[in-house]
BANU-993702 format. One record per residue (C-alpha): z, y, x; residue in three letters. Coordinates in steps of 0.02 Angstrom, whole numbers, plus 50000, padded with zeros to 5 digits. Layout:
BEGIN
{marnu {Z Y X} "ALA"};
...
//
This chain:
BEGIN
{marnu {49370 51883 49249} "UNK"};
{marnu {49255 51748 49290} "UNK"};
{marnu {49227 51540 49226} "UNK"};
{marnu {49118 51432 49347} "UNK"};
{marnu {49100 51256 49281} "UNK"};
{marnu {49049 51160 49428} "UNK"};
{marnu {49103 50969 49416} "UNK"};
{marnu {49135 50842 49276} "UNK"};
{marnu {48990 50936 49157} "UNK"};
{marnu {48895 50812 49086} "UNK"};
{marnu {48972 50675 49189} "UNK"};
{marnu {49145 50610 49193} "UNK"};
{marnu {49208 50624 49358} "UNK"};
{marnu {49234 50758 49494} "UNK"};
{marnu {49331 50892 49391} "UNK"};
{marnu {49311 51058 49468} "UNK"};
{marnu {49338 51238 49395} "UNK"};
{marnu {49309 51413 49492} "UNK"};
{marnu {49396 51565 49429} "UNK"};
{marnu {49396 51757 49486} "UNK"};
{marnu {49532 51834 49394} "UNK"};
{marnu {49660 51988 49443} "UNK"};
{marnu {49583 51999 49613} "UNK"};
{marnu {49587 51821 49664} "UNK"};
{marnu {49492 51658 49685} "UNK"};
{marnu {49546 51495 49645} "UNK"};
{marnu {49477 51337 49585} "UNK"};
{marnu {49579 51218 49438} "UNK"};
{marnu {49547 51044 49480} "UNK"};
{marnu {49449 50995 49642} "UNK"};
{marnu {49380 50813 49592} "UNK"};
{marnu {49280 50684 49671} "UNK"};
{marnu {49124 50593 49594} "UNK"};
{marnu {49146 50418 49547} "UNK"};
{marnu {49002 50284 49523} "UNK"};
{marnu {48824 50351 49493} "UNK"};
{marnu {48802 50536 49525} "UNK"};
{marnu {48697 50591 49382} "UNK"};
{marnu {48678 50791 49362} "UNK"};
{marnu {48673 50900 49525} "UNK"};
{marnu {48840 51011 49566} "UNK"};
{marnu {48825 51195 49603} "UNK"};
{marnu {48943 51203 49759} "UNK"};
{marnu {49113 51322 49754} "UNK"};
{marnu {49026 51503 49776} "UNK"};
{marnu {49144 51565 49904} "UNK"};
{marnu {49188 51484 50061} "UNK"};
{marnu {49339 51377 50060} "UNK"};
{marnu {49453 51492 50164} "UNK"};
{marnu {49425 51630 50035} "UNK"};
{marnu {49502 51542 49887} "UNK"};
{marnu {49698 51576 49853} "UNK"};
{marnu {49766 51443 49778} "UNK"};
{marnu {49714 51284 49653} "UNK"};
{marnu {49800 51236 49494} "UNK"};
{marnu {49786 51049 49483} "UNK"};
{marnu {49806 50943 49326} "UNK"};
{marnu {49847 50772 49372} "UNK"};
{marnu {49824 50658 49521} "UNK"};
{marnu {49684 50542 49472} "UNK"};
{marnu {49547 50551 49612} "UNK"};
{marnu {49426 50617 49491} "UNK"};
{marnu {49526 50766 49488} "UNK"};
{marnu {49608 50781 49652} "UNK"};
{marnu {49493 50683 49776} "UNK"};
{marnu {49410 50839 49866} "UNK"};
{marnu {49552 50931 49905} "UNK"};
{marnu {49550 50867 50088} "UNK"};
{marnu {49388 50910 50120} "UNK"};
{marnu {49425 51066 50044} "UNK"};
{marnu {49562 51090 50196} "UNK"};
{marnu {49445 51020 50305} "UNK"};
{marnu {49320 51173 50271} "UNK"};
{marnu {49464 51292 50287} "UNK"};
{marnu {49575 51317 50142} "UNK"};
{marnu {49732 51322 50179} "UNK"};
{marnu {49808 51402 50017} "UNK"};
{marnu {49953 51311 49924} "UNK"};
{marnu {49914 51194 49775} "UNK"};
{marnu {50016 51202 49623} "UNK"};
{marnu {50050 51029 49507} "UNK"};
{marnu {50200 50949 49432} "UNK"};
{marnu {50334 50872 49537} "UNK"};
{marnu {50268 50696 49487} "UNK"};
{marnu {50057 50717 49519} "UNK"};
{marnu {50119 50801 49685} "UNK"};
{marnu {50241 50635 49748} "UNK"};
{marnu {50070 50530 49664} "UNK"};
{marnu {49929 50640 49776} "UNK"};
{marnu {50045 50616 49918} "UNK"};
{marnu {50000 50423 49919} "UNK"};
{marnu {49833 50451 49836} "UNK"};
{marnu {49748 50558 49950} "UNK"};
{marnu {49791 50490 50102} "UNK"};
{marnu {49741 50299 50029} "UNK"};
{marnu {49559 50385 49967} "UNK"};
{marnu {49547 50429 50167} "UNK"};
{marnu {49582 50284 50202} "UNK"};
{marnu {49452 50216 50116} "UNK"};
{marnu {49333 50354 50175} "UNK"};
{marnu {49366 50314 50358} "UNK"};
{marnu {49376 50114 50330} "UNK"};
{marnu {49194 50143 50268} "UNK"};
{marnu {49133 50257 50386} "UNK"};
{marnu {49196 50103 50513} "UNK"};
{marnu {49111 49979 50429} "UNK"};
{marnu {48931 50050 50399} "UNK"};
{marnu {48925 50108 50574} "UNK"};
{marnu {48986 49945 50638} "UNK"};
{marnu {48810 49884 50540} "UNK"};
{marnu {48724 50033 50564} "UNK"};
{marnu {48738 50039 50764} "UNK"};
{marnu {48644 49856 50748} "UNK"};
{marnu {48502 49932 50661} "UNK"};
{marnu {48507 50106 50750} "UNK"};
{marnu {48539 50212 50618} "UNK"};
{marnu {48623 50364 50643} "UNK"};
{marnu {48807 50395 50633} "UNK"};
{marnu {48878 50391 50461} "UNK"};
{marnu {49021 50520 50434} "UNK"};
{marnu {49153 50536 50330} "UNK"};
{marnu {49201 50630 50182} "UNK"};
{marnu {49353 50678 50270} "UNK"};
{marnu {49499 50599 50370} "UNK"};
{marnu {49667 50554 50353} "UNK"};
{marnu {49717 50714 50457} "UNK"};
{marnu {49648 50834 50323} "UNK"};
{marnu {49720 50704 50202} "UNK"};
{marnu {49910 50735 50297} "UNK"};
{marnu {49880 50909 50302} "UNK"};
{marnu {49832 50984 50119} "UNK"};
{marnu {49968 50887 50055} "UNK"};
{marnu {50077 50975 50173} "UNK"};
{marnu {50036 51112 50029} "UNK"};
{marnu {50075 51069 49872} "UNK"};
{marnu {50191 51134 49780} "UNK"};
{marnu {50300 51039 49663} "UNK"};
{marnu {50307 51130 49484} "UNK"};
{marnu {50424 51086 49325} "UNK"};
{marnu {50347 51034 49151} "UNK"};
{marnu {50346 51208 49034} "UNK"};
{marnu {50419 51330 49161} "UNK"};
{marnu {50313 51467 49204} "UNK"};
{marnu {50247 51510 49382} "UNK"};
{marnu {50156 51661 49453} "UNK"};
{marnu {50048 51613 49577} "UNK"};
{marnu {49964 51784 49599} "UNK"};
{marnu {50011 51968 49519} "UNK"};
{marnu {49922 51958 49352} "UNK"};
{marnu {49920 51763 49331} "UNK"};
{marnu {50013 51659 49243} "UNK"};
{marnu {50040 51471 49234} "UNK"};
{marnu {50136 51352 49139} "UNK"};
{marnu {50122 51166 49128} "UNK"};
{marnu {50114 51064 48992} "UNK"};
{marnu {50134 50865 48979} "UNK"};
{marnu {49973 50795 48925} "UNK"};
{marnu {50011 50597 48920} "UNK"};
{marnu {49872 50519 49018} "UNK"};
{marnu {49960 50490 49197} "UNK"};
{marnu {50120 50515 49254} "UNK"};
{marnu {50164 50700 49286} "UNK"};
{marnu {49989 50761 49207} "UNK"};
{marnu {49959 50907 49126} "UNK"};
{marnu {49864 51031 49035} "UNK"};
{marnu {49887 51214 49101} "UNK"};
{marnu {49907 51354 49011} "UNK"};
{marnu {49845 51496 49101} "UNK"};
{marnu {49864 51692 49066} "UNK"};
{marnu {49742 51799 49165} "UNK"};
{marnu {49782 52016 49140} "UNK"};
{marnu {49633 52109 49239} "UNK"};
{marnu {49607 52324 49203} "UNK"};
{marnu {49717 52290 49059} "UNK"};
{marnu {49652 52153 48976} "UNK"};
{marnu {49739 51981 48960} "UNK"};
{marnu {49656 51835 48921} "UNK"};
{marnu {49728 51664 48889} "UNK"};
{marnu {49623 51484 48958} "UNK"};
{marnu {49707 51322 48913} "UNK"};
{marnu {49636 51157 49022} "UNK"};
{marnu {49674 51013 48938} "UNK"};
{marnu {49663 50891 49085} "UNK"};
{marnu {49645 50718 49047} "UNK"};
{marnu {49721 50713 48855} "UNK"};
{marnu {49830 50534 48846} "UNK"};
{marnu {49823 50399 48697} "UNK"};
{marnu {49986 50399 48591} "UNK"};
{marnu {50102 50262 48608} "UNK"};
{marnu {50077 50198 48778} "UNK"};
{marnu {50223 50125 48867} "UNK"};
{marnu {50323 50213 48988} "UNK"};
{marnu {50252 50375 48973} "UNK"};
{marnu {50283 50507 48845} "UNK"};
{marnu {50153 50566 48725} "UNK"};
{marnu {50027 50704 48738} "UNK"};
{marnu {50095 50871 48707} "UNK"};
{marnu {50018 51019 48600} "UNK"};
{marnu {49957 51182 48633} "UNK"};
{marnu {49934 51320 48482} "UNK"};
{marnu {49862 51461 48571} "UNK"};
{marnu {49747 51505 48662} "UNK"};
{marnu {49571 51637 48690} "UNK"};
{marnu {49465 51485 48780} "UNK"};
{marnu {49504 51284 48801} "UNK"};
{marnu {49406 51195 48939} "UNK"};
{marnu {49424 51017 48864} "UNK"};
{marnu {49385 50829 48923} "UNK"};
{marnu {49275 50721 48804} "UNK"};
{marnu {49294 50546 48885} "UNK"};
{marnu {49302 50460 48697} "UNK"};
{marnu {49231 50596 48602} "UNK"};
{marnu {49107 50487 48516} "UNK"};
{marnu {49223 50338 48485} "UNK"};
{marnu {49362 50259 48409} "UNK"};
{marnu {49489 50138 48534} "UNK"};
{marnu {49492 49976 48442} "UNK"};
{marnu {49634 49966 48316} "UNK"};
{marnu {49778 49933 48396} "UNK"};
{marnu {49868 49766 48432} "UNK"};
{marnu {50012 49690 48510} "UNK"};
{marnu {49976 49718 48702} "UNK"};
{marnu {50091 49599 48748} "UNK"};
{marnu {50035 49453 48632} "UNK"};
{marnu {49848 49491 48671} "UNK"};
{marnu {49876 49494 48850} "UNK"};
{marnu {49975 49324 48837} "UNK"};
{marnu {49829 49243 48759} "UNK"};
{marnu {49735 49259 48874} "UNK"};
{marnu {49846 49230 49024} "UNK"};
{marnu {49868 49064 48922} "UNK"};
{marnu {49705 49004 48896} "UNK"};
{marnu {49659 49031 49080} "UNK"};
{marnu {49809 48939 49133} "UNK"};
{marnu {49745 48797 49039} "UNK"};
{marnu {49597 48777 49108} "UNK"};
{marnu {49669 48795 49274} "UNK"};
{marnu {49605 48962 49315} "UNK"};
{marnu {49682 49130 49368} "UNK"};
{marnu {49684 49294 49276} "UNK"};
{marnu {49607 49437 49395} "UNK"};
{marnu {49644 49611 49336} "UNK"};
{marnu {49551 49754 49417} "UNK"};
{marnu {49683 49885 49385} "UNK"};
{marnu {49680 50074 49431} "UNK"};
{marnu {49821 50059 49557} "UNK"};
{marnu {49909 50230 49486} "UNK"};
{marnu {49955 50202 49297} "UNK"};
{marnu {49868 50061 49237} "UNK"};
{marnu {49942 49946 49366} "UNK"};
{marnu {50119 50001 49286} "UNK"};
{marnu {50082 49975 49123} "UNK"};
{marnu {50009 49803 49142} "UNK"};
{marnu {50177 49771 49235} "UNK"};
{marnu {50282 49805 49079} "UNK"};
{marnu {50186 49711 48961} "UNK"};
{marnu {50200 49564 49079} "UNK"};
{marnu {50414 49586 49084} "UNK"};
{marnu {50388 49583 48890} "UNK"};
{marnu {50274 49411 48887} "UNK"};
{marnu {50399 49323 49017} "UNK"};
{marnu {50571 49405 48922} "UNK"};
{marnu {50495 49331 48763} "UNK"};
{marnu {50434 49174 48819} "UNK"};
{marnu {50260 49207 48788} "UNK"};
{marnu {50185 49090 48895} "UNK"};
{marnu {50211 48922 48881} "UNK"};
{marnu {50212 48787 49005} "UNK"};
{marnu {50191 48871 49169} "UNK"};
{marnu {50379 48901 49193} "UNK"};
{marnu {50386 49051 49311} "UNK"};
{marnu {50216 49106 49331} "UNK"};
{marnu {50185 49218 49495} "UNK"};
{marnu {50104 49391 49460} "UNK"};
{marnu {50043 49478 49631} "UNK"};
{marnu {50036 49656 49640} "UNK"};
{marnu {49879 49646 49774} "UNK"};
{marnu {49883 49837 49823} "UNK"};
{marnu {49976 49945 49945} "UNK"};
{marnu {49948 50108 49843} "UNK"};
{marnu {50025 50025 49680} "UNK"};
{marnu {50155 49956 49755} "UNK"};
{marnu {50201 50119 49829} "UNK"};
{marnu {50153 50205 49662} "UNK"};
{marnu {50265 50111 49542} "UNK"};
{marnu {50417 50143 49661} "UNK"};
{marnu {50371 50328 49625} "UNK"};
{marnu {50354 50305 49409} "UNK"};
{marnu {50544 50241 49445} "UNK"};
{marnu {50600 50415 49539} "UNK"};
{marnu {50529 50509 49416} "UNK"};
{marnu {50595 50410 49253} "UNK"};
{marnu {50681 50575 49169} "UNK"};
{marnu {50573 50690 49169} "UNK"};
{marnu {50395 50597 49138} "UNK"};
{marnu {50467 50425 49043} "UNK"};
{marnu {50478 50395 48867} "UNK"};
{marnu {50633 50385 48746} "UNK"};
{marnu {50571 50181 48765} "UNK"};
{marnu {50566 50155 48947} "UNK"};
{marnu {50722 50272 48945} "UNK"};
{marnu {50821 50155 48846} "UNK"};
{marnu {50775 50006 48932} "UNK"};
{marnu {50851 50080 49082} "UNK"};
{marnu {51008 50134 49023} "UNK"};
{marnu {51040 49961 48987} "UNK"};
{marnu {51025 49889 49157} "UNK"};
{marnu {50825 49812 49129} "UNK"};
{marnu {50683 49888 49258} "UNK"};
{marnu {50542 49913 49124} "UNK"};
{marnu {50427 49892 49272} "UNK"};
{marnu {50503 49733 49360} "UNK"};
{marnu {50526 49558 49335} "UNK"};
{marnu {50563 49351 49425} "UNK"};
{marnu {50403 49307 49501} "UNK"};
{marnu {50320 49481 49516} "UNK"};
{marnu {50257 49469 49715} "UNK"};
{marnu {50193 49604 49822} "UNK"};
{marnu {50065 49591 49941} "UNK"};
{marnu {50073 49720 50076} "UNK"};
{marnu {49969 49668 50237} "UNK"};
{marnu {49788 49590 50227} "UNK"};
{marnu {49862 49444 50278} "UNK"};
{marnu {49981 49446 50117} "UNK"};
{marnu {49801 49470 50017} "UNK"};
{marnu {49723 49336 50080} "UNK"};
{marnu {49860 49222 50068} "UNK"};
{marnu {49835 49251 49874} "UNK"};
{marnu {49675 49159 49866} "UNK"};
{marnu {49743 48990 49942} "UNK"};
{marnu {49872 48986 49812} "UNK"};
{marnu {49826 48830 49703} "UNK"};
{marnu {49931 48884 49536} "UNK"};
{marnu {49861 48963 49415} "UNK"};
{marnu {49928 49156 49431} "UNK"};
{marnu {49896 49350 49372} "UNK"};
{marnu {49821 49452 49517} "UNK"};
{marnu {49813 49645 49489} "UNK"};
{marnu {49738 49736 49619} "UNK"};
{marnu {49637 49903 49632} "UNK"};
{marnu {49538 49963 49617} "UNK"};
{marnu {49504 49984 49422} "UNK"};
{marnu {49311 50002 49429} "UNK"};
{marnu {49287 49859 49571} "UNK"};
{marnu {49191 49978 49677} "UNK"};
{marnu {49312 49991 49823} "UNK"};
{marnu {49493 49914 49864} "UNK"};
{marnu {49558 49737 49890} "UNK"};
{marnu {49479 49680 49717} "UNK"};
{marnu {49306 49652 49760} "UNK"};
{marnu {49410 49501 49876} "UNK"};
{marnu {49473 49443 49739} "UNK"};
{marnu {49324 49445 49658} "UNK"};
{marnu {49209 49369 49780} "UNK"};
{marnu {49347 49206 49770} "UNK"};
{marnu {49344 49213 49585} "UNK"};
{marnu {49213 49269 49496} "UNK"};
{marnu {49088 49117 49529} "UNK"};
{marnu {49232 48987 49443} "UNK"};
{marnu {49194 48954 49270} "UNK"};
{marnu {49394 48929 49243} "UNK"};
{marnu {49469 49102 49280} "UNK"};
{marnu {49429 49251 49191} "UNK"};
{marnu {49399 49438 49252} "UNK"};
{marnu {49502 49548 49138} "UNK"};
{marnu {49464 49742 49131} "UNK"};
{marnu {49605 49834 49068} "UNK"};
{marnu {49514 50016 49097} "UNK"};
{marnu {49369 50128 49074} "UNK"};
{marnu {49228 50066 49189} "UNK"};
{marnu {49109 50235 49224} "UNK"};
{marnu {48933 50212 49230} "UNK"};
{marnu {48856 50147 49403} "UNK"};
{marnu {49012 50049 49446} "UNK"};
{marnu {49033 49855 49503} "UNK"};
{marnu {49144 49841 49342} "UNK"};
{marnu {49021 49912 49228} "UNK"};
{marnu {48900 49803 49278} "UNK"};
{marnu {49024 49647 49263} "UNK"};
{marnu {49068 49731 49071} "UNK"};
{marnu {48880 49737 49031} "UNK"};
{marnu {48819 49550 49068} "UNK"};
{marnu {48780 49569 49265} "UNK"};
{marnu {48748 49363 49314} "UNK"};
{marnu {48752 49393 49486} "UNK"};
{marnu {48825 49529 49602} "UNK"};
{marnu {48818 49565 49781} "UNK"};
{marnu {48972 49543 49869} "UNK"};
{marnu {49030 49594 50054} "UNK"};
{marnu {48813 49540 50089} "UNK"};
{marnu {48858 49382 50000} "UNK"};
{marnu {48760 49371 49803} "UNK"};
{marnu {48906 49279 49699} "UNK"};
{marnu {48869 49214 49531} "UNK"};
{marnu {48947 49276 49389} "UNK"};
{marnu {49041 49122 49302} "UNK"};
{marnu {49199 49184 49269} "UNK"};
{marnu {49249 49236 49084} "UNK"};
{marnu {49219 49409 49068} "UNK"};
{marnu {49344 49486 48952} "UNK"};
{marnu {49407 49668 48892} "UNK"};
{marnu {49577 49694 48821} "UNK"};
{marnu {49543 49809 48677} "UNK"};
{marnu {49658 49969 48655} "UNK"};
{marnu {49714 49994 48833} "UNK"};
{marnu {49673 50158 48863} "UNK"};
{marnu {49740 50320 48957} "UNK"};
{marnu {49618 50414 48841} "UNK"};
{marnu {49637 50493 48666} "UNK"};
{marnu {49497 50446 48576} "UNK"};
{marnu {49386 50549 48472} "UNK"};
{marnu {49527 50542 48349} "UNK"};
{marnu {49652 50600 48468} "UNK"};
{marnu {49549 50744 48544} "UNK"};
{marnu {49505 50811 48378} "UNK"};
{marnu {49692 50793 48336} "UNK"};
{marnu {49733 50888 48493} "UNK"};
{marnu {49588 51027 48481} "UNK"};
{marnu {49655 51053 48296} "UNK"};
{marnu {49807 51135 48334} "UNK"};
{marnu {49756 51271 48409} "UNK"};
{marnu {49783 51420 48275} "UNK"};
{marnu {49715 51540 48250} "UNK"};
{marnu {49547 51451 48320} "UNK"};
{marnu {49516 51500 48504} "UNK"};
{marnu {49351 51585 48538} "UNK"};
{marnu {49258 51467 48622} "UNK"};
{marnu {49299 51288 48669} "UNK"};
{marnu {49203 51216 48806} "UNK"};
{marnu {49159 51027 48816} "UNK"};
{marnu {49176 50944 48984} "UNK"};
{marnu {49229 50782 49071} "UNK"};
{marnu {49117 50676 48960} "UNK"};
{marnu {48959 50581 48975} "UNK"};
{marnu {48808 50684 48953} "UNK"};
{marnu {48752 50635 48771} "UNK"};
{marnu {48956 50628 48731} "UNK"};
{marnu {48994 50792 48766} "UNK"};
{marnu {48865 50872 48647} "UNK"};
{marnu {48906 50735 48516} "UNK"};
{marnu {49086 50786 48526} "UNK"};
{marnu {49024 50989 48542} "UNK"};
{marnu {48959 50939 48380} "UNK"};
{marnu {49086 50872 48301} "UNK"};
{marnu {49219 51016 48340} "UNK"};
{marnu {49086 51137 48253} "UNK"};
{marnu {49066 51033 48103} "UNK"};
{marnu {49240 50969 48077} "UNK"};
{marnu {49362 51099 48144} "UNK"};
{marnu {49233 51249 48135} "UNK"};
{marnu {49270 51278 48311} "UNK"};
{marnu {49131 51364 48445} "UNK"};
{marnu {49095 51246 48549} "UNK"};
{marnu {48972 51207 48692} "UNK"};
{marnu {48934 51083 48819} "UNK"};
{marnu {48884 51199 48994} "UNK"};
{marnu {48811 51117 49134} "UNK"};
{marnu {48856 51110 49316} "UNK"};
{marnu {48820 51333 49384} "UNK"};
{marnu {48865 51391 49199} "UNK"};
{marnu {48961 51539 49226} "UNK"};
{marnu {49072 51600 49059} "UNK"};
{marnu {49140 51807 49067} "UNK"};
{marnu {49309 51798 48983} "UNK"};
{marnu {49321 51975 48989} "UNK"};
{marnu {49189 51987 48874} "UNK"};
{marnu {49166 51827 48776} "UNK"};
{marnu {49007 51798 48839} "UNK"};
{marnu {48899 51717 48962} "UNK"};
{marnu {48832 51780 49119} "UNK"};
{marnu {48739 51646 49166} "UNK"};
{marnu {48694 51490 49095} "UNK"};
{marnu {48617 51330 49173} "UNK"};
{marnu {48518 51174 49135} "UNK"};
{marnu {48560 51022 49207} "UNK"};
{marnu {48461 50961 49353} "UNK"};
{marnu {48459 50771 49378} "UNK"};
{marnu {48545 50710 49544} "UNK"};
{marnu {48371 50583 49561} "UNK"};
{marnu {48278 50756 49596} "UNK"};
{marnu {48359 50823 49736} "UNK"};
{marnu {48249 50831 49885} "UNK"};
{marnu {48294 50679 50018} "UNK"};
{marnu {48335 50716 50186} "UNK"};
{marnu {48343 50610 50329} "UNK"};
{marnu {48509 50528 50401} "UNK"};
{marnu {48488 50639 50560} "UNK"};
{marnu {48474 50800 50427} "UNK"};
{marnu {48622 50756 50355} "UNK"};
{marnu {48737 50695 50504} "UNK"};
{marnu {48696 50866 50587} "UNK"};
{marnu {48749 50976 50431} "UNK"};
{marnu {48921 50870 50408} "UNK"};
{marnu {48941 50901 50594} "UNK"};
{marnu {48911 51092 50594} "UNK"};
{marnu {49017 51114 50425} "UNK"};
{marnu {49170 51030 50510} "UNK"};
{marnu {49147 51119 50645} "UNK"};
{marnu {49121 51301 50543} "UNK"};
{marnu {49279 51249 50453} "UNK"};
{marnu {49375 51231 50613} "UNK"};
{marnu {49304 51394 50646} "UNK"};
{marnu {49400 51464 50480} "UNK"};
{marnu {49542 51396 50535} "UNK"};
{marnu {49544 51441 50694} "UNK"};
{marnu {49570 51614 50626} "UNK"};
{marnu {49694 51558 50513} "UNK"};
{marnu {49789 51503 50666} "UNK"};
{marnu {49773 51686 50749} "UNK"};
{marnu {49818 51761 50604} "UNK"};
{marnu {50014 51643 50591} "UNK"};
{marnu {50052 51701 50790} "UNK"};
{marnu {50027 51878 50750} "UNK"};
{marnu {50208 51942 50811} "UNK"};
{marnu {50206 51820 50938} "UNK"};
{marnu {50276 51824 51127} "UNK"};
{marnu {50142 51908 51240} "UNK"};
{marnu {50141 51747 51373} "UNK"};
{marnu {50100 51638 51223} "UNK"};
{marnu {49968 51739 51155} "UNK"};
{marnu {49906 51775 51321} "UNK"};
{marnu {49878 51601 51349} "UNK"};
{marnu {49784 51567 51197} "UNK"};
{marnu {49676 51686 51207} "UNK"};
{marnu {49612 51611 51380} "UNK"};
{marnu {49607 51450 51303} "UNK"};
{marnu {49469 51514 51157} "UNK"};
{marnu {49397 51611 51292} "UNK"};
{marnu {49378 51464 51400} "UNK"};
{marnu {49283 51383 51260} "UNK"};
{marnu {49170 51540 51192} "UNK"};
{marnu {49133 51528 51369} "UNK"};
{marnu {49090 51336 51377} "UNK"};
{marnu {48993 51333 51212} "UNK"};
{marnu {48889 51497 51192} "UNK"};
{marnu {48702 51511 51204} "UNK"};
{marnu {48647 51673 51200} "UNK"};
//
């Protein structure tokens, strides 16, 4: 009965979590790194086909980005979330391989000018299409059993629609041990979606540490702050950009902005056009609406019984095709643009940006956490010039921050949230943080709540059996891993794809069991035909 801590230690993104419990493997989370990589990951210690199923906690990328090139290398287990994170990944994942194979496009479009060798992609919207062909849809605070000897429940955690924390109950030889993963733990109050939920027991809590050595700002009227500044760009004939993740965010900034037209906020630009300048959120807020009961607050709730969309309102525009998005920046009136993606380091934004930032009369306004290494922290920190699409664009535009938007408790929410547990759990381990945070906040849930807590790195591996640690790790800056050459690294990606289709070529043997003689016949000339072809011994 085994912990692996393999992503998101010491870093914020690319959440990932191995466990060997009750005679299976199976990973909670399956992440992918955002911005700068700084602490090398251990891989997953088994090979992809060997793992049984994943737990997943909410459908941010940082948390679910992987999990096609997890089905590209072979697994082909089923993946268990809420209803609401599964209908989200379903858009999500196949939008990230989009992006994956848009990019692959483009820097071998440059890279065949310079002979360089063929850049490939993390994965492709076929392994995209086909792990989501596995999830499985599960119901706020209902048990499942994915295994014999595991248990699961799922437990609203208020960061992102349909996220969670999971409660998980592990029984091996007789013991049972209890792990609670917090996920991403939401801010209190936010619009639309309910507020974090607590959990009282547990034997070990894997928990995130985004804030844990701040306070959000003290909190104002969203609506009133995000007026002001709509208004004094208007005025000086400028537009208001928002670089908005396209999942959440993007929602959120929508019903503020029914609030500052229903009250009038704004004066003197009559019916001000918002554009929604991204496929995925346009695609995403038609999903918040399915799933208003069971993930939307008493708030939103109310709103719709009487008739109002707390998400829609006269002059919100949607911009579908690239034609729609470019169509934006020709518009002469002064106008709100949200697109994704939150950090500026990918989507239609950086557009939007390159048209934008070098005018001294609009303003840039970041609504989200910008992780280190990202276009948008650099904007956030001072950057006076960036490099855009080859193109170096001075940085003119007001550069603002709308205090108290966050997804994220702060330090005073996490401490809130680790408090409850009673009696204290044996060991709570700090993840999903930046590397000095995490041990700050480690700190703080010794000294304040008298909790045991720890920071592990990346190949820490935690026996919950026993309470103790079987192995434990030092991190290992990502700077120091050896270089290898572009050919090195094309030929790997193109031997792992083609070990994975390997794995699931025996997958595939494995379903026709039972099947009709001619058929099976017939396929086994066809692999025959290629062992033939292809071996060369």
């Amino acid at each position: 009965m085994r912990l692996t801590f393999l992503g998101a230690d010491h870093e914020v993104t690319g959440s990932c979590y191995y466990l060997e419990a009750a005679g299976v493997r199976f990973l909670v989370d399956c992440g992918m790194e955002q911005g700068r990589d700084i602490f090398v990951n251990e891989e997953i210690p088994v090979s992809a086909d060997e793992l049984d199923f994943v737990l997943l906690t909410h459908a941010h990328i940082d948390h679910s980005g992987m999990l096609p090139a997890l089905y590209a290398k072979g697994f082909a287990g089923p993946i268990y979330a809420t209803e609401a994170t599964c209908s989200l990944c379903d858009i999500m994942l196949r939008d990230s391989a989009h992006i994956q194979e848009f990019e692959a496009e483009w820097r071998n479009r440059k890279g065949r000018r310079q002979g360089k060798e063929e850049f490939i992609p993390v994965y492709t919207m076929n392994d995209a299409l086909g792990v989501i062909e596995n999830f499985k849809g599960c119901d706020y605070e209902k048990e499942i059993i994915p295994a014999p000897g595991i248990r699961v429940r799922f437990i609203d955690a208020g960061h992102l629609l349909g996220s969670a924390s999971i409660e998980l109950w592990m029984t091996e030889e007789g013991v049972q041990k209890k792990l609670v993963f917090s996920g991403d733990i939401g801010n209190t109050n936010q619009p639309l979606i309910r507020d974090p939920s607590y959990i009282t027991e547990a034997d070990y809590v894997v928990m995130e540490s985004t804030y844990g050595d701040r306070q959000h700002k003290e909190r104002t009227d969203y609506a009133q702050s995000l007026a002001e500044v709509i208004q004094k760009t208007f005025d000086r004939g400028g537009n208001v950009v928002i670089p908005s993740f396209a999942v959440g965010r993007t929602q959120e900034m929508l019903y503020f902005l029914r609030q500052i037209k229903e009250q009038n906020l704004v004066a003197g630009y009559g019916n001000f056009s918002v554009y929604v300048d991204s496929p995925l959120a346009n695609e995403a807020t038609t999903i918040f609406q399915e799933h208003q009961y069971d993930c939307f607050d008493e708030e939103a709730l109310a709103l719709f019984r009487k008739g109002i969309n707390p998400i829609s309102f006269p002059g919100l525009k949607t911009s579908i095709t690239s034609e729609d998005s470019r169509a934006i920046n020709f518009d002469p009136e002064p106008k709100v643009i949200i697109s994704a993606s939150g950090m500026c380091d990918a989507g239609r934004i950086k557009h939007h940006l390159k048209h934008n930032l070098w005018r001294r009369e609009c303003t840039i306004l970041f609504v989200g956490y910008q992780s280190s290494g990202t276009l948008g922290r650099a904007l956030v920190e001072g950057a006076g010039q960036v490099r855009l699409f080859g193109e170096d664009i001075v940085v003119a535009a007001e550069i603002l921050q709308l205090p108290g938007i966050s997804g994220h408790a702060d330090v005073d929410g996490l401490l809130r949230w680790a408090g409850e547990f009673q009696p204290k759990p044996g060991k709570v381990f700090v993840t999903h943080g930046e590397d000095s945070v995490t041990e700050i906040f480690a700190r703080r849930l010794k000294e304040e709540l008298g909790l045991d807590a720890a920071a592990p790195f990346s190949g820490t591996i935690f026996n919950l059996a026993t309470g103790s640690f079987d192995k434990v790790t030092e991190g290992v800056r990502a700077e120091k891993k050896p270089a290898s050459s572009a050919k090195t690294r094309k030929a790997a990606a193109v031997f792992d794809r083609l070990f994975a289709m390997g794995l699931r070529l025996m997958s595939v043997i494995r379903k026709n069991e039972g099947g009709a003689n001619k058929d099976l016949a017939r396929f086994t000339q066809e692999i025959q035909s290629l062992c033939d072809k292809y071996d060369r011994e």
